[in-house]
N, CA, C and O atoms as a printed pandas DataFrame, in Angstrom:
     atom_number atom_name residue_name chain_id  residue_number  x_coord  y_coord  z_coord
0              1         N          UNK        A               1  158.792  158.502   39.237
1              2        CA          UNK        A               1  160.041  158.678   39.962
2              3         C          UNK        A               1  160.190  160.153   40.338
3              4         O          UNK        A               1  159.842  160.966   39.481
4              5         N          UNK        A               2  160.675  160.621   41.538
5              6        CA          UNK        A               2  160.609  161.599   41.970
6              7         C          UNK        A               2  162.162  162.515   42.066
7              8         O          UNK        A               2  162.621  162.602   43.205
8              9         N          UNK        A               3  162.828  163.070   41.130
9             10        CA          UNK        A               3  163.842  163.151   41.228
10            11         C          UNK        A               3  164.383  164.333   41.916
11            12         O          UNK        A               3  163.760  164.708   42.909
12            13         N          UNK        A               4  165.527  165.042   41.532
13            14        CA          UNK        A               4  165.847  166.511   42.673
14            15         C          UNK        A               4  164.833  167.517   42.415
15            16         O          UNK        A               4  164.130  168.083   43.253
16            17         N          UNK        A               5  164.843  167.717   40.778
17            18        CA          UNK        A               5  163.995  168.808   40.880
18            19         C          UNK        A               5  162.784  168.913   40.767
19            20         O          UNK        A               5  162.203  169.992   40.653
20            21         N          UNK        A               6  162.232  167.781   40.785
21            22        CA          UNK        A               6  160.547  167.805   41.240
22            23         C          UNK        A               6  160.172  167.338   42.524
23            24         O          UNK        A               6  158.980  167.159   42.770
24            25         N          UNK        A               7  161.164  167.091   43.487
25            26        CA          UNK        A               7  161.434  167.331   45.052
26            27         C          UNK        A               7  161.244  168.620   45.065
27            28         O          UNK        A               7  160.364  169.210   45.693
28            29         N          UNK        A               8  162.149  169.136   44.301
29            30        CA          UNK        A               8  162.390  171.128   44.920
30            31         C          UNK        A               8  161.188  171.845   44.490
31            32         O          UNK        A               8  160.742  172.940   44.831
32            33         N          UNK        A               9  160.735  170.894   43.589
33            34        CA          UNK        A               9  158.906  171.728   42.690
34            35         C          UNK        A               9  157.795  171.424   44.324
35            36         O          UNK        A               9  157.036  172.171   44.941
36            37         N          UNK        A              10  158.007  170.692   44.427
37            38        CA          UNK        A              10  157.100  170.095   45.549
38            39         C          UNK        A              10  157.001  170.523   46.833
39            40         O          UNK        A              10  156.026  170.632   47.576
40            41         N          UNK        A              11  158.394  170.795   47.012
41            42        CA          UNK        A              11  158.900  171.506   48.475
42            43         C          UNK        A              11  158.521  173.211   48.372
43            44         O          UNK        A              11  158.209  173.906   49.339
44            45         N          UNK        A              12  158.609  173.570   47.278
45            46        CA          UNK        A              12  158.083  175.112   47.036
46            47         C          UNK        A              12  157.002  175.258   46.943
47            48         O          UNK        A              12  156.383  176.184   47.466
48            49         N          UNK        A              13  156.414  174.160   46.087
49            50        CA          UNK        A              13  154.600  174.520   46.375
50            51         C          UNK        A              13  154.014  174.245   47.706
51            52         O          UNK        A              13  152.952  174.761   48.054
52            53         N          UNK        A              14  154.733  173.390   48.497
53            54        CA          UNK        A              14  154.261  173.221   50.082
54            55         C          UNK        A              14  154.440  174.838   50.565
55            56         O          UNK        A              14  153.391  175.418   50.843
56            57         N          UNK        A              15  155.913  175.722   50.699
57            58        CA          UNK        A              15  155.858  176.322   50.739
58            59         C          UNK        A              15  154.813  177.646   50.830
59            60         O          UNK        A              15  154.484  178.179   51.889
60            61         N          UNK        A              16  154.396  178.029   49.574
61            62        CA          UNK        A              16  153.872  178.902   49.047
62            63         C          UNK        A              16  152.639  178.870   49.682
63            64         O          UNK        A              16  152.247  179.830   50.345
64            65         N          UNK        A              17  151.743  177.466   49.486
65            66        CA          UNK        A              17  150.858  177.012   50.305
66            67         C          UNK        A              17  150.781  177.459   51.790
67            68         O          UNK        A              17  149.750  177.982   52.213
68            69         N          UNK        A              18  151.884  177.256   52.603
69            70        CA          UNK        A              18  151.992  177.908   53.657
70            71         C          UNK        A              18  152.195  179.385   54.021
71            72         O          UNK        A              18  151.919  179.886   55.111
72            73         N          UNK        A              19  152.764  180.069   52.856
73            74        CA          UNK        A              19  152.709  181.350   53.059
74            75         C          UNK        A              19  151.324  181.814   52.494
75            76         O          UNK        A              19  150.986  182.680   53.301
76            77         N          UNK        A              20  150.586  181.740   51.788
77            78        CA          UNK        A              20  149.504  182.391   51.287
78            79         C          UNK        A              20  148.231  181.960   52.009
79            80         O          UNK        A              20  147.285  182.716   52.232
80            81         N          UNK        A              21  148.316  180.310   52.448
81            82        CA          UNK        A              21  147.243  180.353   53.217
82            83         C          UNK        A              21  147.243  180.662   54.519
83            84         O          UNK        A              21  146.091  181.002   54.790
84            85         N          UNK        A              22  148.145  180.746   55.782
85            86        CA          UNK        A              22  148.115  181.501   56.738
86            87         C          UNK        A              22  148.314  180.583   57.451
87            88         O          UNK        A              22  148.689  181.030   58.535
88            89         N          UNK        A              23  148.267  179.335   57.460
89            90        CA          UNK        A              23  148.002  177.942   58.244
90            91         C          UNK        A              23  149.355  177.251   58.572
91            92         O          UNK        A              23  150.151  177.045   57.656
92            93         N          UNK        A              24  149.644  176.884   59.855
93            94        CA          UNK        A              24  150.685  176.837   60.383
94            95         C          UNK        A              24  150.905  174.823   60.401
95            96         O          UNK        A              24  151.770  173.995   60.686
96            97         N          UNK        A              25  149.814  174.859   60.013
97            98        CA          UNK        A              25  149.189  173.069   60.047
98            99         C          UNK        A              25  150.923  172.125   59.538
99           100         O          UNK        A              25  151.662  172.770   58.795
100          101         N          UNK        A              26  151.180  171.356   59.777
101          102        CA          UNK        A              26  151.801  170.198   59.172
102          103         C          UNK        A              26  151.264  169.688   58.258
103          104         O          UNK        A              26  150.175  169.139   58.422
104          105         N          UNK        A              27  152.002  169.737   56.795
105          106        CA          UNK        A              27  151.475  169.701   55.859
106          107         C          UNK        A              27  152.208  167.666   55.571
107          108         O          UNK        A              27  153.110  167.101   56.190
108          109         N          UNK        A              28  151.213  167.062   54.272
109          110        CA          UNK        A              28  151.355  165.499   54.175
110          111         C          UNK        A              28  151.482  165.741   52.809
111          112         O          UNK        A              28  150.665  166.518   52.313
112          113         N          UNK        A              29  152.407  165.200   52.034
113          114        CA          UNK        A              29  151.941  164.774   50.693
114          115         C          UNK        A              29  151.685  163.808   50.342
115          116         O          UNK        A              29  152.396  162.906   50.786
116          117         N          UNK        A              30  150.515  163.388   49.331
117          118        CA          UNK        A              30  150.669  161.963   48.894
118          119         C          UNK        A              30  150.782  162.048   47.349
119          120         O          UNK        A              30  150.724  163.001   46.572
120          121         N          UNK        A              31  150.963  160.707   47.177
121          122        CA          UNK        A              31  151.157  160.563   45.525
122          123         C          UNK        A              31  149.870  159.543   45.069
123          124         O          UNK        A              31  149.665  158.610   45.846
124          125         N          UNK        A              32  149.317  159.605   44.321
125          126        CA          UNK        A              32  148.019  158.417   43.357
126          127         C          UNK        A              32  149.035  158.645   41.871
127          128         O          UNK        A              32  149.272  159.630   41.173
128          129         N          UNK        A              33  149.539  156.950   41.814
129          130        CA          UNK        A              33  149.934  156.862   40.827
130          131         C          UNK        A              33  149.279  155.680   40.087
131          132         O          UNK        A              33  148.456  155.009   40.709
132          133         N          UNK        A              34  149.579  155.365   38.797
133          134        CA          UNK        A              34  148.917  154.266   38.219
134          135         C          UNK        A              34  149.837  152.970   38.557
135          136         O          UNK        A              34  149.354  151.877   38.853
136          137         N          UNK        A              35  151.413  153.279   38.462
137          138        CA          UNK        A              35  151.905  152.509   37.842
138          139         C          UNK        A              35  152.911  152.153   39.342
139          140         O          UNK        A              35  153.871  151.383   39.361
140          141         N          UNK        A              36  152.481  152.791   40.293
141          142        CA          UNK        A              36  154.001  152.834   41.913
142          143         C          UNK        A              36  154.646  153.707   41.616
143          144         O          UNK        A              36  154.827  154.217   40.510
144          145         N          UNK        A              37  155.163  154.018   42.880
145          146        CA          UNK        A              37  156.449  155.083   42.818
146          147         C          UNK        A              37  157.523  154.426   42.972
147          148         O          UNK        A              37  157.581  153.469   43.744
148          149         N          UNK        A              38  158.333  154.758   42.405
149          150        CA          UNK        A              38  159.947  154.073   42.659
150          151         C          UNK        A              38  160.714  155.019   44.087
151          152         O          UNK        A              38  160.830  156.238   43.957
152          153         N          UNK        A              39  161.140  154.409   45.246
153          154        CA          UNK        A              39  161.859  154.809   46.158
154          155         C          UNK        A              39  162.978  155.139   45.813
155          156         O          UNK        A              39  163.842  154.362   45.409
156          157         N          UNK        A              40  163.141  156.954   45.998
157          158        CA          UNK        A              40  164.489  157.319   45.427
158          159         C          UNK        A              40  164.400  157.942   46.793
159          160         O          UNK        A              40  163.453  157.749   47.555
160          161         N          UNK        A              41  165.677  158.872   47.120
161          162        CA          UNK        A              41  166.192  159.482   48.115
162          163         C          UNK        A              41  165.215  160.533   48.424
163          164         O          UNK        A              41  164.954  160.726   49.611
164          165         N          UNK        A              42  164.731  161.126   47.667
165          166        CA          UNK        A              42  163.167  162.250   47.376
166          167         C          UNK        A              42  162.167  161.936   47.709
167          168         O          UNK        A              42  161.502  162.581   48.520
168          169         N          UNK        A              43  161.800  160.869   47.174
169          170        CA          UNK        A              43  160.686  160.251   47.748
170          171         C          UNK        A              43  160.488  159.938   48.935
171          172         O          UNK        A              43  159.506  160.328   49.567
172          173         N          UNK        A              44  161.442  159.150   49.428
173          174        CA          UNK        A              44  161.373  158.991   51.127
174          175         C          UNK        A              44  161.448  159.867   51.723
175          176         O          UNK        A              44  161.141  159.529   52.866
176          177         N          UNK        A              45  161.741  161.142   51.685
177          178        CA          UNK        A              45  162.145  162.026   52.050
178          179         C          UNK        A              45  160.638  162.937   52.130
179          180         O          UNK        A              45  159.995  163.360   53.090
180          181         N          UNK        A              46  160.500  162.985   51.162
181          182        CA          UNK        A              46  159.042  164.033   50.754
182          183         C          UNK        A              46  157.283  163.437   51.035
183          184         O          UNK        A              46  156.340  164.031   51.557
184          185         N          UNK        A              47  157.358  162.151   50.491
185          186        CA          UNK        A              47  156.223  161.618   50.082
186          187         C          UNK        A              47  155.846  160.831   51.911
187          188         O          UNK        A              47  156.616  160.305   52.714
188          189         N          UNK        A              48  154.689  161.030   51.960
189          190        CA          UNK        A              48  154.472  160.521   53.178
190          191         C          UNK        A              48  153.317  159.435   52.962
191          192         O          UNK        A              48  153.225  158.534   53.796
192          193         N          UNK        A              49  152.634  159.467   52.127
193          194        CA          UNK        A              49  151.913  158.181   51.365
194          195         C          UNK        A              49  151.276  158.244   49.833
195          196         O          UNK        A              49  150.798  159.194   49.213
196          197         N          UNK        A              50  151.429  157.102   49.536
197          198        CA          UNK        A              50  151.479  156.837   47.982
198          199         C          UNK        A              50  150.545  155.868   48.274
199          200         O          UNK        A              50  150.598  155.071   49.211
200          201         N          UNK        A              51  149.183  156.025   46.944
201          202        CA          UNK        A              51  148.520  155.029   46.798
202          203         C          UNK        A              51  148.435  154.808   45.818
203          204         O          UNK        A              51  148.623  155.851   45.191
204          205         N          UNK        A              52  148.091  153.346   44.646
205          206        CA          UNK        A              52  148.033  153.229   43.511
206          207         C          UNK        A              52  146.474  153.458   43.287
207          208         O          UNK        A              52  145.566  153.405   44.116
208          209         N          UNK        A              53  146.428  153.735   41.891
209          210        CA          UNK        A              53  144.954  154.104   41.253
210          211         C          UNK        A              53  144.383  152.563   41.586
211          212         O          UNK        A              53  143.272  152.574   42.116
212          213         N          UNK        A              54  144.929  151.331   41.375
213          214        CA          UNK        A              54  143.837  150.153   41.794
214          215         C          UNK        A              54  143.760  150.143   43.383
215          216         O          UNK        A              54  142.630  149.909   43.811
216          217         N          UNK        A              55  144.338  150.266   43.941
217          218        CA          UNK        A              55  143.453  151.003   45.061
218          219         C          UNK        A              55  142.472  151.443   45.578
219          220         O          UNK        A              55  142.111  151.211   46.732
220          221         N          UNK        A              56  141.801  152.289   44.595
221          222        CA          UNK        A              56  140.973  153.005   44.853
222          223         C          UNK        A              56  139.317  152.333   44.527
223          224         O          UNK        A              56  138.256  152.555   45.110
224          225         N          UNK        A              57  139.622  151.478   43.399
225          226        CA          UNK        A              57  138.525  150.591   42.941
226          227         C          UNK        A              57  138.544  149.438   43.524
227          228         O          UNK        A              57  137.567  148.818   43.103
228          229         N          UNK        A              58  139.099  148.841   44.232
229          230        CA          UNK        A              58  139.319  147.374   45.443
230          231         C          UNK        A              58  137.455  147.070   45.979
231          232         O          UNK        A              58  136.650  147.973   46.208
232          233         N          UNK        A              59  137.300  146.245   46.026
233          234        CA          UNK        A              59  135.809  146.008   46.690
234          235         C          UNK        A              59  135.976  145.608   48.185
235          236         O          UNK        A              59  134.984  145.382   48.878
């Protein structure tokens, strides 16, 4: 679950990212979780794709 202040953790490290690396790019976040993300107001907001860890092992 993604709540205010690990929105605001997230939004600052995008940040910082953008100031130190120089890159003007549009930045994406995603999430790899085990278990889903729960849709809070943050999440929709921040997260632009979420995949689960079984996902990743699918044949």
């Amino acid at each position: 679950m993604i709540d205010k202040q690990y929105a605001k953790n997230l939004l600052k490290k995008a940040e910082i990212y953008q100031k130190y690396s120089r890159k003007r790019n549009q930045l994406f976040t995603a999430m790899i979780t085990s278990g889903g993300l729960k849709p809070t107001m943050y999440s929709e907001e921040i997260i632009t794709n979420h995949v689960k860890l079984g996902d990743l092992f699918k044949e």
